[in-house]
N, C-alpha and C positions, 0 to 999 in steps of 0.2 A: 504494500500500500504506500503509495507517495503520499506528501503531505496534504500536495493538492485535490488527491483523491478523499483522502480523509475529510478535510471541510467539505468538498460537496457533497460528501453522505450527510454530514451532520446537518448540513442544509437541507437536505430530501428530508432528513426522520423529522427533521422541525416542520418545515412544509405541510407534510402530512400528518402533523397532530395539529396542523394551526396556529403553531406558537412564534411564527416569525413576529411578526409585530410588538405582541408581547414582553419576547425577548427584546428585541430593538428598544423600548422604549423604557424595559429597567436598566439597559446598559447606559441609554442616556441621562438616568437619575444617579448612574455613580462617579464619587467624584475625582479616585485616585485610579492610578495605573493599578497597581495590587489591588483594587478591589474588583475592577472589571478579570481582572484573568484570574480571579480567584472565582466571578461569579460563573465566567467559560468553563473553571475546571468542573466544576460542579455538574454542570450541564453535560458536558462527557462525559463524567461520572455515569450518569443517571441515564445515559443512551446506551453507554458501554460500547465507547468511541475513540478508547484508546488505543493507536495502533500498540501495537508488540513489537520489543528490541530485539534485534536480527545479532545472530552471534557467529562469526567466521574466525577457525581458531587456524595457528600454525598446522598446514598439515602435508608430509615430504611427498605424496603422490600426486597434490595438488604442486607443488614446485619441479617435481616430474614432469609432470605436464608444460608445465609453461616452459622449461630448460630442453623440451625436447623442439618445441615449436620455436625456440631461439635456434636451435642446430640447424633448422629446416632454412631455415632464412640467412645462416651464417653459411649455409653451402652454398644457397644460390646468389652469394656475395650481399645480399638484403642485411649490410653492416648495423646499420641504426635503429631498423626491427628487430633483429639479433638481442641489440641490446636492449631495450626494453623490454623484451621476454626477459631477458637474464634479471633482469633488474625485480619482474615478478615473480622469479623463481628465489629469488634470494628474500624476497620481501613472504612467500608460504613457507619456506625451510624451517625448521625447529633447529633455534639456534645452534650455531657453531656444529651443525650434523655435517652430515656428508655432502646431505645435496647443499647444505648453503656451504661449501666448500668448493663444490662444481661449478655451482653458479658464478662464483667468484672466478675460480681458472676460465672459466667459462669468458666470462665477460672480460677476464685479461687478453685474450685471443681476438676477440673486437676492437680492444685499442690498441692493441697490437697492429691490425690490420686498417684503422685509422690514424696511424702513426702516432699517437698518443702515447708516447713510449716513458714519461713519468707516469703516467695513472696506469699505463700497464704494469710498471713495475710495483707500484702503491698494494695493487690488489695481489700480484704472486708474493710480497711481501706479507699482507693478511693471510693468506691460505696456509703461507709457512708460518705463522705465530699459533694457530689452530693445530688440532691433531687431523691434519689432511690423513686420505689415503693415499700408501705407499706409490700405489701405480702413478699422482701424480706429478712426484717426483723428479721423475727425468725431465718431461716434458716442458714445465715450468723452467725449470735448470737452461735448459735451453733457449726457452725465449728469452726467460733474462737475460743471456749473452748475446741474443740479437738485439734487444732494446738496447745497450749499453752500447753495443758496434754503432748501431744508427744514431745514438746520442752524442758519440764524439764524429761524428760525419758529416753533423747540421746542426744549425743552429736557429732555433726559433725568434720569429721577432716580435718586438714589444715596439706599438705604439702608444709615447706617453706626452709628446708635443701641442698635443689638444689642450693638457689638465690646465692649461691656464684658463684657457675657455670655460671652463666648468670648476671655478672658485668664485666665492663673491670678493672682491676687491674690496669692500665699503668693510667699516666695522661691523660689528653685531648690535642687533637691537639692547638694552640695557635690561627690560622687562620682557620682551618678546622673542627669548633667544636664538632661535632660529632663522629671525629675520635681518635684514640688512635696517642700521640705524638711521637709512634714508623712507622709511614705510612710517607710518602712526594706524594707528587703532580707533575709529572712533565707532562712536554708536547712535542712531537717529530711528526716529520712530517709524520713518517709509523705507528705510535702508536696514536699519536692525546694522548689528556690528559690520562695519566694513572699514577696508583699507584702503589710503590716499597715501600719495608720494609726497614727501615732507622738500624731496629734492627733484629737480629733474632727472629723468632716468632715461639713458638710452637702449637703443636696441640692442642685445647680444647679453645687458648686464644681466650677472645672478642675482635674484635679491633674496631670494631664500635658500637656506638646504634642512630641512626638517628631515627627522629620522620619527617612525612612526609608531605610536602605542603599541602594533603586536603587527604581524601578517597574516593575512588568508590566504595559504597556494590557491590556485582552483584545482578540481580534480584530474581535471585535463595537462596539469602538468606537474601530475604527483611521479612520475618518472623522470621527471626533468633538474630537478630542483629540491635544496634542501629547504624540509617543511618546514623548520624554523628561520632560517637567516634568509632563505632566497636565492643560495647562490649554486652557482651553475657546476660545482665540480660533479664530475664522472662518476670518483671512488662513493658514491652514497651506499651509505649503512643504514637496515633497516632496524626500525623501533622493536623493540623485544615481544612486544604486547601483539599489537596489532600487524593487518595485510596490506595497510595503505601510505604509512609515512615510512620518508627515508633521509636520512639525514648526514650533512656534510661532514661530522665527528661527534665525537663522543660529547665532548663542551654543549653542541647545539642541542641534543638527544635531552642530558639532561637540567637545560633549562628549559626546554619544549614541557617535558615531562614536569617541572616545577611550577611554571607559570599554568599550564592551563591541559599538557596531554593524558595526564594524571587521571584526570575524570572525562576527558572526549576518548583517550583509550579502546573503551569497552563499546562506545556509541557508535562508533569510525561506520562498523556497518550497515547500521540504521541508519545515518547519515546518507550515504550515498544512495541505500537500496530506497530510503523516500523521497531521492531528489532534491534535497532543500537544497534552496537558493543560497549564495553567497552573502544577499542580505540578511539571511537569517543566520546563515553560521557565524557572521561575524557579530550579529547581536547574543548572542551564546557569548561566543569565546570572551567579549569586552568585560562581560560579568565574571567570567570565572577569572580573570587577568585582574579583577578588580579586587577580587577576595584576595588571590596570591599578593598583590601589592602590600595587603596592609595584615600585620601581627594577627590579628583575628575581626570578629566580627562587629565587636566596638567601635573601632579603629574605623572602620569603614563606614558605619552607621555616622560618628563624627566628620567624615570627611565631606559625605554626602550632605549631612545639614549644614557645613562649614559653606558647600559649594554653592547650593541653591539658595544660601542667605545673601550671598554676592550678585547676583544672578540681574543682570540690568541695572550695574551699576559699573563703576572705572574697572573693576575686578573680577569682574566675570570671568568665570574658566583659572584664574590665579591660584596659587597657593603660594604657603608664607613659608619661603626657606631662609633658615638664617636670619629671622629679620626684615625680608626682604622679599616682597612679594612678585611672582614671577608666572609665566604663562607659556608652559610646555611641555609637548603630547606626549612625554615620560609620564605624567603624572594622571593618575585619574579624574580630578578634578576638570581639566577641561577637556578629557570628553564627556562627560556624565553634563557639562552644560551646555552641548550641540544642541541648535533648532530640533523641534520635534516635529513645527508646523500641523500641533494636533490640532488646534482649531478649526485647520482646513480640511480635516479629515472624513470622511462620511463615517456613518456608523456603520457598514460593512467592511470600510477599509479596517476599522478598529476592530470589529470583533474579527474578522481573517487575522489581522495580529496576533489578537487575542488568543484565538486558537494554537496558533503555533508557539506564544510563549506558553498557553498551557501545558502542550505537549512536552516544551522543552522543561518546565519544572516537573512533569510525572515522571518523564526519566530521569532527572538529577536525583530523586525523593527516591525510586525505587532500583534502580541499577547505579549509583554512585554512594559517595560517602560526602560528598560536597557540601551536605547542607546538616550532617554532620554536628551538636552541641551538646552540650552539658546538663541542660535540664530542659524538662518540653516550656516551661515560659519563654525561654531564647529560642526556641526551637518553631514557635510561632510569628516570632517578630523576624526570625531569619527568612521562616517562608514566603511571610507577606514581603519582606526587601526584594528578593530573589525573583519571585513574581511580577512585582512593578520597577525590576529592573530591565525584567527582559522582554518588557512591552514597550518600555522609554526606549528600548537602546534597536527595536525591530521600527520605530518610529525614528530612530535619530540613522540610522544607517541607509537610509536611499536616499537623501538629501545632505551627506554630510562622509563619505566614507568617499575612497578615490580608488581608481584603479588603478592597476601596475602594467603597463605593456611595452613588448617593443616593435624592431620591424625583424620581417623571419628571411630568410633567402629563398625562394624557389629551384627548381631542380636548374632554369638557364641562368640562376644566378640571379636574378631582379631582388633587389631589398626594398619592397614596396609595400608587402603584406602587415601591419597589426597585428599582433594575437596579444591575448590579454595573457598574464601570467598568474596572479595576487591580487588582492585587494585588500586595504588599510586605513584605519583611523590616523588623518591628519588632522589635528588639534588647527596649525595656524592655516594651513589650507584653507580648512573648512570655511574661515573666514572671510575670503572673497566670493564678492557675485558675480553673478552670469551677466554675458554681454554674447551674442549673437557675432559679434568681432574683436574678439577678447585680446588686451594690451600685453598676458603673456602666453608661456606654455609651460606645461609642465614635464619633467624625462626625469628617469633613473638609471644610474647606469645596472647595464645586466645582470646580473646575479645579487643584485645589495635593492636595498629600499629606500635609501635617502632620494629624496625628491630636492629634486633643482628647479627652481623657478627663475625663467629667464626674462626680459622683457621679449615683446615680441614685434612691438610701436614702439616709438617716443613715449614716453609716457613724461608730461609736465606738471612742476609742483602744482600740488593740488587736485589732482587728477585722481579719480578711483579708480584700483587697481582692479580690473576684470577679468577673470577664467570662463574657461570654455563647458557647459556641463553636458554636450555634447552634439545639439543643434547649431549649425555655422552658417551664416550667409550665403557663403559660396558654395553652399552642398545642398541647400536642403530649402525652401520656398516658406516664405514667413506664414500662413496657416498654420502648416506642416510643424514649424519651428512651436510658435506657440501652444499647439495643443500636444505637442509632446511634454514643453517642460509645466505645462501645467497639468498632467498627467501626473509628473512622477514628483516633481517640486513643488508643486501648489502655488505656482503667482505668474501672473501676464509679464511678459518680460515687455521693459521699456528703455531694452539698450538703441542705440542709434540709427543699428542696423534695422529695427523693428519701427521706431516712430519718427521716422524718416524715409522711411520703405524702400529700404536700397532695393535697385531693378531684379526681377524678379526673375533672374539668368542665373545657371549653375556654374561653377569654377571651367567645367571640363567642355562649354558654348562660350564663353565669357569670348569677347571679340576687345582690339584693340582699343582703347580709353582713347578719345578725340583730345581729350586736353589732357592731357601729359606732352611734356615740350621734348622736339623731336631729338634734345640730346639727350634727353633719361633714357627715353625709347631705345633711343642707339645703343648707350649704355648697359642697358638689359640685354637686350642681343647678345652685344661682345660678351659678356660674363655667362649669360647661360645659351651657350649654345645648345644645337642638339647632342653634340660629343659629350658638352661638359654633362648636360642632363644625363645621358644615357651612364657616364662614369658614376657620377651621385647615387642613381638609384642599383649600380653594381656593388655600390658598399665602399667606392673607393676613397681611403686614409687621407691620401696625397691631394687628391682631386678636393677635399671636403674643406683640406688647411688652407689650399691658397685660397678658396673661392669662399669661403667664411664670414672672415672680417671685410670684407667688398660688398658681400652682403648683409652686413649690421648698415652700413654705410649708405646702399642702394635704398633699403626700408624707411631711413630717416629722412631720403631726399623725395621718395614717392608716395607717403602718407597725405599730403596737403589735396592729393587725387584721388584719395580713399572712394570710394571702391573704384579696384579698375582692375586687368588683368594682371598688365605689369605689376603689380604688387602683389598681389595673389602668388603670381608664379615667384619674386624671390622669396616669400615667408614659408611658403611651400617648401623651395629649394633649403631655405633656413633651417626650417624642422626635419629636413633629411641631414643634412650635414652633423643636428648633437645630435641624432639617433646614429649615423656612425662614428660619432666620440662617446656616447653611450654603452656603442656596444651591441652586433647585429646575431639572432640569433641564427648559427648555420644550420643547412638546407639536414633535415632529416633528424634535428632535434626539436620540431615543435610540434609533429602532428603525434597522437600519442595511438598507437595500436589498440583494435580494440579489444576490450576483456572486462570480465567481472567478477568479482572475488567470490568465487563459490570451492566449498571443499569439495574435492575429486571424489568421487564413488566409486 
């Protein structure tokens, strides 16, 4: 049963006893988060609506299976499917047995064969710290000496001539440390918190690098990627527990397990086999990362009324270190006081919440130890927190959580494609709004979560800083634009591009701008040719550095013609260039094979 399955029965049993209305209308006589998902739970209760935790344990016929269907693929040279079997055969093995010993020789033999010859050697080094079997021995022995032969034969290169590109030059904010101390903070009643440049800022600058409250992999690239830090190495080791996380070393494994894997554990497979969304997992995980944060349950109860006593006022989101009060997405305080935009909520949007956080506290309450206290009086005030936490936080996550993605390479090599990787709670992110032609961008580089925000226009003192939240001018037709972000965001957008009704032409028809003066014009040509285009979207280093900073330059002389082609095409070419100083994901690591974690019979 998916989750989405789940509510629409409980909508049919309701239906058909007549109690939708009813229901509706005590939901809207209560007045906290915790009592509405306490009054959902009840209602499941009483339908006998609660789906069942799905349990998938280590099992070596089931890693059998996947290490034979990596062999099938390692013959017909199908390198990067190879691995990703390997990768699931390691991830069913019961530890340190045999087959997760195979799977490991296993998977040294693919980066062996993708010249990968450190992470090859990384894992015949694992097998031999293990009680491998004898038979292999030799074989290993040998590849080692060919990885070492082709490591003293060649040499790998490191491009690092960009990092300047991708530093903020400016100091740090004093309260907003993530930010550049050229940004301010303020808050108004039609704008709600947002950010203005205190300084002029030009094109190309960084003005933020925030590092984020916790990550969400997506599922899709739970072979790719370690499930707590993000980053892209090969040698990933799987979680003791569970069939689905794997992680970059031991360090990652267990802070995973401290912060929050501790109690998803045992869920991993309920998780997947009902489909929930990213916005729901990550409204989960904020809450249990919020408990790990603080000594116990006091502690957290204080932070929370410390947090929402601030709440629309200079200190919203702050806490007091030192003395010293401060506003940064380490700490829980500002996210527990993201937009919830409940008021714009309908009563079905709330009770479908509702629902899911109920589900999500029947499993914390019956298959974890999370909620876990010392006497049943704590034991009831911890339920009710826990409940109308994880309604606040299933409401602060689709207006206020960010994605992770990069560009992937195709089999001819084009680095054009998107794929999303993660998703994550940015505390100072969250704080700018939507503009339809947004002043910057956002990138990370590959394997890590620190978010860089660059300008992407001039942006002039006094200017609000504007993000993209995912409708643009030049893609998508202003209806289209607005009734998506008021769909998912709740408010009419009235950026420039909307109440000025730039022409109603998509980037990829866009025709040459009449006024723009024919030496910009000329300008654009020479720098982006069709060569240089075609090199930018092949991923090329060289091609990115010279034509970079020409293009911070071109964007600042072509704004005053907003909207026009020419500027479209370099902001475009801009955001190709820090996706290859970010970091491009190569061809045959991003699509993930299909499968599903079931024990083998």
């Amino acid at each position: 049963m998916s989750i989405d399955s789940c509510y629409e029965g409980v909508i049919a049993k309701l239906t058909t006893q007549d109690k939708i209305k009813k229901m509706s209308l005590e939901l809207l006589l209560l007045q906290t988060q915790s009592e509405r998902v306490l009054f959902i739970y009840k209602t499941l209760e009483s339908l006998d609506a609660f789906p069942s935790v799905q349990e998938i344990k280590k099992n070596n016929d089931t890693s059998l299976y996947y290490r034979n269907l990596g062999n099938k693929c390692f013959e017909e040279t199908a390198y990067h499917k190879a691995w990703q079997y390997y990768n699931l055969s390691l991830l069913h093995a019961t530890l340190n047995s045999e087959n997760y010993c195979l799977a490991l020789s296993n998977r040294s033999a693919v980066f062996y064969e993708l010249n990968k010859h450190k992470e090859c050697l990384q894992d015949i080094d694992k097998v031999f710290s293990l009680e491998y079997p004898v038979k292999l021995k030799e074989k290993l022995n040998n590849r080692k000496k060919m990885c070492n032969e082709a490591m003293c034969s060649s040499k790998e290169k490191e491009f690092d001539k960009f990092n300047e590109y991708l530093k903020m030059k400016s100091d740090k904010h004093s309260t907003y440390l993530c930010a550049s101390n050229k940004l301010e903070v303020l808050i108004s009643k039609e704008m709600g918190r947002h950010v203005i440049a205190k300084e002029d800022i030009k094109v190309g600058e960084v003005i933020v690098e925030e590092d984020p409250y916790f990550i969400l992999l997506l599922k899709d690239q739970f072979l790719f990627s370690c499930n707590y830090c993000l980053s892209r190495s090969l040698n990933l080791l799987p979680c003791d527990g569970c069939c689905f996380c794997l992680y970059c070393s031991n360090e990652c494994k267990a802070k995973a397990w401290k912060e929050f894997h501790n109690i998803e554990c045992s869920l991993m497979a309920t998780f997947v086999k009902m489909d929930f969304t990213k916005l729901e997992l990550l409204a989960l995980r904020t809450v249990l990362k919020a408990r790990h944060d603080h000594n116990n349950w006091k502690d957290l109860f204080k932070t929370i009324e410390d947090a929402e006593a601030n709440v629309d006022t200079g200190l919203h989101g702050h806490v007091k270190i030192d003395d010293k009060w401060i506003y940064d997405s380490k700490y829980y305080a500002s996210i527990h006081t993201l937009a919830t935009n409940e008021e714009r909520r309908s009563i079905s949007d709330i009770f479908q919440k509702g629902l899911t956080a109920a589900v999500f506290l029947r499993f914390l309450q019956k298959n974890t130890k999370f909620l876990k206290t010392e006497n049943e009086q704590e034991y009831e005030k911890v339920n009710e927190c826990v409940a109308g936490l994880l309604l606040l936080h299933l409401m602060t996550s689709p207006t206020n959580m960010h994605g992770i993605s990069s560009i992937a390479a195709t089999k001819e090599g084009k680095c054009v494609d998107e794929i999303s990787l993660a998703s994550a709670p940015y505390a100072f992110c969250s704080l700018f709004n939507h503009s339809c032609a947004p002043n910057i961008v956002r990138f990370s580089k590959l394997g890590s979560a620190r978010m860089f925000v660059f300008a992407l226009r001039p942006i002039k003192k006094g200017m609000q800083i504007f993000d993209n939240y995912g409708p643009h001018h030049a893609l998508e037709e202003l209806m289209s634009r607005q009734a998506s972000l008021k769909f998912q965001f709740k408010f009419n957008c009235c950026c420039e591009a909307c109440v000025n009704n730039w022409p109603n032409y998509l980037y990829l028809t866009m025709r040459q701008s009449k006024n723009v003066p024919a030496k910009l014009v000329r300008s654009k040509k020479a720098l982006l040719s069709e060569d240089i285009i075609d090199q930018l979207q092949r991923g090329n280093v060289d091609t990115a550095l010279k034509t970079y900073k020409r293009l911070c330059d071109l964007c600042e002389l072509l704004e005053p013609f907003a909207p026009c082609m020419e500027l479209c095409d370099c902001q475009e070419s801009l955001k190709q260039c820090l996706s290859i100083f970010e970091g491009l994901v190569p061809y045959g690591s991003s699509l993930m094979v299909k499968w599903k974690s079931v024990n083998a019979k």
